[in-house]
C-alpha positions in Angstrom: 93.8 -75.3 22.6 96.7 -76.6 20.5 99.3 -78.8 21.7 102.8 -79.1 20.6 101.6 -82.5 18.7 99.0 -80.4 17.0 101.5 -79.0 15.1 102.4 -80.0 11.5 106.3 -80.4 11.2 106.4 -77.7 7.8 104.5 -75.1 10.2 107.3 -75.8 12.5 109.9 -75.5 9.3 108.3 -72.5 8.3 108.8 -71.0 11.8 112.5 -71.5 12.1 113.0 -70.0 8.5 111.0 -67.0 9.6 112.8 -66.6 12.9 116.4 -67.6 11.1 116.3 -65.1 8.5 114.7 -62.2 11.0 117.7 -63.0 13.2 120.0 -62.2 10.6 118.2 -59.5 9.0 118.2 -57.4 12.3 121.9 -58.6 12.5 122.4 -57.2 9.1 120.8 -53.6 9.7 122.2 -51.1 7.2 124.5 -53.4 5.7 122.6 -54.9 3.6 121.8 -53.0 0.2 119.2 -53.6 -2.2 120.3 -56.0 -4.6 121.6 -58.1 -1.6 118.3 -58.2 0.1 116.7 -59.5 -3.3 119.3 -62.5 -3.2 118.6 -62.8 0.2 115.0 -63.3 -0.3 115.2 -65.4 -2.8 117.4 -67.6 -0.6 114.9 -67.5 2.4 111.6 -68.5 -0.1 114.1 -71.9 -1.4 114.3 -72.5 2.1 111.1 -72.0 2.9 110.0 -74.0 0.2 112.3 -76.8 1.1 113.9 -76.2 -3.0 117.5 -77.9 -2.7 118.5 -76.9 -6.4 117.1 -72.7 -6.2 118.8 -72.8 -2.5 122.4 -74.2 -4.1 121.5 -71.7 -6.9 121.0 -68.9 -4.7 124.0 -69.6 -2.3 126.0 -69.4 -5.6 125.0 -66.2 -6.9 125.3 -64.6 -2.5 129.2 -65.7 -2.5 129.5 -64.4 -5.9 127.9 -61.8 -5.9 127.9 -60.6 -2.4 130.6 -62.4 -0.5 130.5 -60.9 3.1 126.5 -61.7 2.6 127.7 -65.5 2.0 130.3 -65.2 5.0 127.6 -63.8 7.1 125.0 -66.8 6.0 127.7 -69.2 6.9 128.4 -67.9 10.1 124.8 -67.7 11.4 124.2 -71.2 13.5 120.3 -71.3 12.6 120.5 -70.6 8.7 123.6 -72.7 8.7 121.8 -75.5 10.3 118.7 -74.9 7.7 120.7 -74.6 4.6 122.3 -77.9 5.8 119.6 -79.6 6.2 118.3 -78.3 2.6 121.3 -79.6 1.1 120.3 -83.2 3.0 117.0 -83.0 1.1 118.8 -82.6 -2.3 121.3 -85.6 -1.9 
């Protein structure tokens, strides 16, 4: 049986990225259109894959492209918290 020290800590990133971004996705319902999603996902695999410079790229493109998605990403405690922590990682 695994214990919570079994854990690696990017198994335990890759969990909160999961959980952030299917929080907001069911938050999001039919709001959210193609092209948005696509951005969306993008921004969730930078995350994921801990990539400061695609997530600041990504970001970019949401609040120009889609700026109630970038309000909504903003506004959400969890991905807020992760996309802050990204930006640590690229100082």
């Amino acid at each position: 049986m695994a214990t919570p020290g079994d854990r690696k800590p990017d198994d335990d990133h890759e969990t909160r990225v999961r959980n952030s971004f299917g929080e907001l996705h069911e938050s999001l319902g039919d709001r959210i259109d193609d092209e948005a999603r696509k951005w969306l996902d993008r921004l969730r695999e930078a995350v994921a894959g801990k990539d400061s410079e695609a997530g600041r790229r990504h970001m970019t493109e949401i609040r120009e492209r889609h700026s109630w998605l970038y309000e909504e990403l903003a506004a959400h405690p969890r991905i807020a918290n992760l996309l802050d922590e990204l930006a640590l990682l690229g100082l």
